[in-house]
N, CA, C and O atoms as a GROMACS GRO file, in nm:
protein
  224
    1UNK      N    1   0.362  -2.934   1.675
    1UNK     CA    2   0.317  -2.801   1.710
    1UNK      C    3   0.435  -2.704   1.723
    1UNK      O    4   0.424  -2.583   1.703
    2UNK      N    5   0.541  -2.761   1.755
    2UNK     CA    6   0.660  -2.669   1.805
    2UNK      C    7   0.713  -2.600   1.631
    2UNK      O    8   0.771  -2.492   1.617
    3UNK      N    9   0.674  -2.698   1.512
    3UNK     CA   10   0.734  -2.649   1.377
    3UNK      C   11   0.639  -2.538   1.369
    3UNK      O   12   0.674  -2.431   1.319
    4UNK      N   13   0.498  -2.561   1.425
    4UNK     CA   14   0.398  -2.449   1.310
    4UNK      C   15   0.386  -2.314   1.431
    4UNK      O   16   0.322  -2.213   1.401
    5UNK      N   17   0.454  -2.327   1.569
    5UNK     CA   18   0.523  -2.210   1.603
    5UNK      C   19   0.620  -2.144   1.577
    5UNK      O   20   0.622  -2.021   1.590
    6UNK      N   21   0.697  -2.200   1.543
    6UNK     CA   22   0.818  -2.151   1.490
    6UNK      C   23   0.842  -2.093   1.342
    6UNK      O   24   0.924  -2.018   1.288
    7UNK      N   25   0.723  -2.170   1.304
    7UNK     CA   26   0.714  -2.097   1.142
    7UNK      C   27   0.628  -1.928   1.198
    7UNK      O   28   0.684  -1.819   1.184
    8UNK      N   29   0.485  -1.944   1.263
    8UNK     CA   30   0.485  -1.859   1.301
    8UNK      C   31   0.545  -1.724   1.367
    8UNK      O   32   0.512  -1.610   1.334
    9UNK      N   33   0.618  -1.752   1.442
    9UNK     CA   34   0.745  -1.646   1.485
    9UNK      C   35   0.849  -1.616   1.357
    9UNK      O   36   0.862  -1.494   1.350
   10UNK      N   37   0.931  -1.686   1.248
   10UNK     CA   38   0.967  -1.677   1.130
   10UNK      C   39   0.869  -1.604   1.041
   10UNK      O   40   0.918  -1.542   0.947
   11UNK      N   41   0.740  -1.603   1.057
   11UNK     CA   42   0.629  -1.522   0.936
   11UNK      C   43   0.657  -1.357   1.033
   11UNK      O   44   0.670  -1.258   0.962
   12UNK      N   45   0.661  -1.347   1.113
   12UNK     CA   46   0.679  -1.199   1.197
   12UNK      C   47   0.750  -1.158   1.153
   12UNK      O   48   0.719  -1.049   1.106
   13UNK      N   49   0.903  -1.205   1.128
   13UNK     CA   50   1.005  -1.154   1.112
   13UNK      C   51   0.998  -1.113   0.937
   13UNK      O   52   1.090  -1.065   0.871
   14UNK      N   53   0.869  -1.147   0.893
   14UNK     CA   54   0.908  -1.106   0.768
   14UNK      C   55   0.897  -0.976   0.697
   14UNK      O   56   0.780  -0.945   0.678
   15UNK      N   57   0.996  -0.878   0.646
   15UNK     CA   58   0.948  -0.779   0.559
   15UNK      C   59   0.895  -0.784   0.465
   15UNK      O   60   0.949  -0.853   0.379
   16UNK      N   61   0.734  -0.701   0.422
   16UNK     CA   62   0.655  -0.728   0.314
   16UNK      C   63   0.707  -0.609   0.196
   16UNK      O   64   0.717  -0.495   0.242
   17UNK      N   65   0.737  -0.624   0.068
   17UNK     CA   66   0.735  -0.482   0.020
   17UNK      C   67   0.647  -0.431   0.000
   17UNK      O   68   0.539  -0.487   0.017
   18UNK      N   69   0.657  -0.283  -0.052
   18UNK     CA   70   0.532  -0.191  -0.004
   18UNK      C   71   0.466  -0.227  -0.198
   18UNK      O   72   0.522  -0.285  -0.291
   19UNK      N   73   0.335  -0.163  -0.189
   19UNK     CA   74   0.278  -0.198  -0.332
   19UNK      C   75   0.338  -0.136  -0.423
   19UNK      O   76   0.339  -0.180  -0.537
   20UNK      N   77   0.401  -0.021  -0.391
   20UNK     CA   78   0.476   0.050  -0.494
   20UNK      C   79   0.566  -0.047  -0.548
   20UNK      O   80   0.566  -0.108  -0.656
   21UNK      N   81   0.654  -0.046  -0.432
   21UNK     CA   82   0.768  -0.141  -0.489
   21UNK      C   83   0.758  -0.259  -0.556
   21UNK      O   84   0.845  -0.297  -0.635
   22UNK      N   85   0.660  -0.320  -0.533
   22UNK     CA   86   0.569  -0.455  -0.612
   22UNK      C   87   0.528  -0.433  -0.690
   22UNK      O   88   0.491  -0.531  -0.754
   23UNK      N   89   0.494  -0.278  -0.765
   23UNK     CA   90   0.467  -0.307  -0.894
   23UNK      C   91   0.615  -0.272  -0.954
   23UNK      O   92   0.648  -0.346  -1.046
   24UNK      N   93   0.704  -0.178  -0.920
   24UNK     CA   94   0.814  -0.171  -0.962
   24UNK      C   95   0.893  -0.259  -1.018
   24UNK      O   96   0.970  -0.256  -1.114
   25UNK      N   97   0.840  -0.377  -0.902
   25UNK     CA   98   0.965  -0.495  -0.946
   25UNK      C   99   0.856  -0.583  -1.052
   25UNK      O  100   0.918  -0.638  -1.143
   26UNK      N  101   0.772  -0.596  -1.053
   26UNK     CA  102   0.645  -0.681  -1.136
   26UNK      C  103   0.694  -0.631  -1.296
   26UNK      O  104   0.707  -0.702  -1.396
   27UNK      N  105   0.716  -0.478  -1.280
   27UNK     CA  106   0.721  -0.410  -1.387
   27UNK      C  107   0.851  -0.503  -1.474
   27UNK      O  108   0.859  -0.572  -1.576
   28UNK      N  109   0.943  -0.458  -1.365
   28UNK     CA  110   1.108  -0.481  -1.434
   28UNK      C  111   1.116  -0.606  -1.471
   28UNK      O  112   1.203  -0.642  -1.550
   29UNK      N  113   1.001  -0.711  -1.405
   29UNK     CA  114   1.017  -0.874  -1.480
   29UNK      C  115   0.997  -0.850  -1.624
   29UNK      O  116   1.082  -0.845  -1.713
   30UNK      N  117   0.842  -0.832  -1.633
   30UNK     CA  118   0.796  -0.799  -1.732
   30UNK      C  119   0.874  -0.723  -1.844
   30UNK      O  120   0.859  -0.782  -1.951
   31UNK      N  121   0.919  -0.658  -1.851
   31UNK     CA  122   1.037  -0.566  -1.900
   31UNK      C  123   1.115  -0.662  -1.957
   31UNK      O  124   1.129  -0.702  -2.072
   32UNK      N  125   1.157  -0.686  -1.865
   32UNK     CA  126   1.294  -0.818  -1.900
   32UNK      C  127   1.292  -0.944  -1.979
   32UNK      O  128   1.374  -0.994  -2.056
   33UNK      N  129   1.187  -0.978  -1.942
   33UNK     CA  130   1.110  -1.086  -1.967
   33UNK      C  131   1.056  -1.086  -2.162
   33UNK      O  132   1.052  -1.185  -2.235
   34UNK      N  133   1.017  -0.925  -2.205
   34UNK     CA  134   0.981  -0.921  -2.355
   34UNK      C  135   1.121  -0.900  -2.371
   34UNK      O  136   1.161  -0.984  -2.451
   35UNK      N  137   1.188  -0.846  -2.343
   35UNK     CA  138   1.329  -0.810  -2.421
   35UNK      C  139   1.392  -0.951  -2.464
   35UNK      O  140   1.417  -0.991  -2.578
   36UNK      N  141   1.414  -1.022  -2.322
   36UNK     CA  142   1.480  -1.173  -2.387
   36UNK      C  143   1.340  -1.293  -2.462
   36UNK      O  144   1.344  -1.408  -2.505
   37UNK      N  145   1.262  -1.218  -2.451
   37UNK     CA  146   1.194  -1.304  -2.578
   37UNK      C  147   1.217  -1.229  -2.690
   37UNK      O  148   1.240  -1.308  -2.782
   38UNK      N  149   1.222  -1.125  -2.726
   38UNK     CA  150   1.210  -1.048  -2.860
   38UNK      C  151   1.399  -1.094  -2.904
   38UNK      O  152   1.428  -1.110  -3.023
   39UNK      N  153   1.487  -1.107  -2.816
   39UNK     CA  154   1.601  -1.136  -2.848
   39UNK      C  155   1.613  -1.270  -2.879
   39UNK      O  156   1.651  -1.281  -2.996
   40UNK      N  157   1.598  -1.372  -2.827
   40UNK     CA  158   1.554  -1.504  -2.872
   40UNK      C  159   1.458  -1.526  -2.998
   40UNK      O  160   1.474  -1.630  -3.061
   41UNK      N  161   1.380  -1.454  -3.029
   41UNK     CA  162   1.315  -1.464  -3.145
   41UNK      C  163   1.382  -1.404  -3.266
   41UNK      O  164   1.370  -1.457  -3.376
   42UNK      N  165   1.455  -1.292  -3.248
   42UNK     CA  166   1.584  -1.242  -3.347
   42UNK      C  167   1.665  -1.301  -3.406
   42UNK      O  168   1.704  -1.308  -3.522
   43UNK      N  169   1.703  -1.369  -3.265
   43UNK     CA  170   1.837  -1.460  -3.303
   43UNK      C  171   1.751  -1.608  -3.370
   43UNK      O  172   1.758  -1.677  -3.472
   44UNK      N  173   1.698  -1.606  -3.286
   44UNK     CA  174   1.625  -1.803  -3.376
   44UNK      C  175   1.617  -1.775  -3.516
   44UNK      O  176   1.658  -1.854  -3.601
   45UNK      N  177   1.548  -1.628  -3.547
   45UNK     CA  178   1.522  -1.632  -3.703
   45UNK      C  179   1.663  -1.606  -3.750
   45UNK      O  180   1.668  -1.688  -3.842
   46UNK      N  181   1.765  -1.556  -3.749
   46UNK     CA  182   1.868  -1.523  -3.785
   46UNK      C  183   1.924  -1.616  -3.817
   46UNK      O  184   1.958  -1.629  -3.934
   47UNK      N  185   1.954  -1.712  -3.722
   47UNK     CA  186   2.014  -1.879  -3.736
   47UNK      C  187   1.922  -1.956  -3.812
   47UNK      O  188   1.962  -2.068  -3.842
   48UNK      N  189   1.819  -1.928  -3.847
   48UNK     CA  190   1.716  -2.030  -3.902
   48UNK      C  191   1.758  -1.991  -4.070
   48UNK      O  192   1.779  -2.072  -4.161
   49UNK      N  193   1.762  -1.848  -4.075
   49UNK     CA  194   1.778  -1.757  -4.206
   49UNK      C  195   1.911  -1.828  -4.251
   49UNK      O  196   1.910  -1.885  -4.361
   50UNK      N  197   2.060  -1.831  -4.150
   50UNK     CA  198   2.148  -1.886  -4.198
   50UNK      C  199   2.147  -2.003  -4.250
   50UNK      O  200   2.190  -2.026  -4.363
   51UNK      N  201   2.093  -2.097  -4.167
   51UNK     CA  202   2.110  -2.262  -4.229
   51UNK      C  203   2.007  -2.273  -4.362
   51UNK      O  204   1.989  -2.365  -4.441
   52UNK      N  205   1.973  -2.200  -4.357
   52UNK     CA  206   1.851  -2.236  -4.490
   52UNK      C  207   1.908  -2.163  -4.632
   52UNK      O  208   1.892  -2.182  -4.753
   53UNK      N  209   1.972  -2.082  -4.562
   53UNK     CA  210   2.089  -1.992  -4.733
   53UNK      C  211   2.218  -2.101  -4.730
   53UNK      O  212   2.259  -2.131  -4.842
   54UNK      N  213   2.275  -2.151  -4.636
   54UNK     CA  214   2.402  -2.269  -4.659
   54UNK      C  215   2.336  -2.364  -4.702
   54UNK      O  216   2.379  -2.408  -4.808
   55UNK      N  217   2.224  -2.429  -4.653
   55UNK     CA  218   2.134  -2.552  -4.702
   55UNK      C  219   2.079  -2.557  -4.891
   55UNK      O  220   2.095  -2.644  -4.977
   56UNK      N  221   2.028  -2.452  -4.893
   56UNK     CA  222   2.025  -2.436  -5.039
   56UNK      C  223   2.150  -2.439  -5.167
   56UNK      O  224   2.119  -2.422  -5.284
   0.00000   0.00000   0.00000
């Protein structure tokens, strides 16, 4: 009982962000998140393009 008070008193202390800011930051994953896929998919084909023109 003394842990699931103490977690309790630890959940008080917590700052929630506000919804704005939650989508802000939701946003900037997302954001981030297509860029290094669209960059990873650039580069994979790029390297794929190379070995297949030396391979031939």
């Amino acid at each position: 009982m003394k842990f699931l008070k103490s977690v309790k008193d630890e959940m008080k202390q917590v700052t929630w962000s506000s919804k704005k800011q939650l989508r802000k930051d939701t946003l900037v994953v997302i954001e981030t998140s297509i860029i290094f896929g669209l960059m990873f998919f650039v580069m994979d084909t790029a390297i794929q393009s190379l070995f297949a023109w030396i391979l031939k």
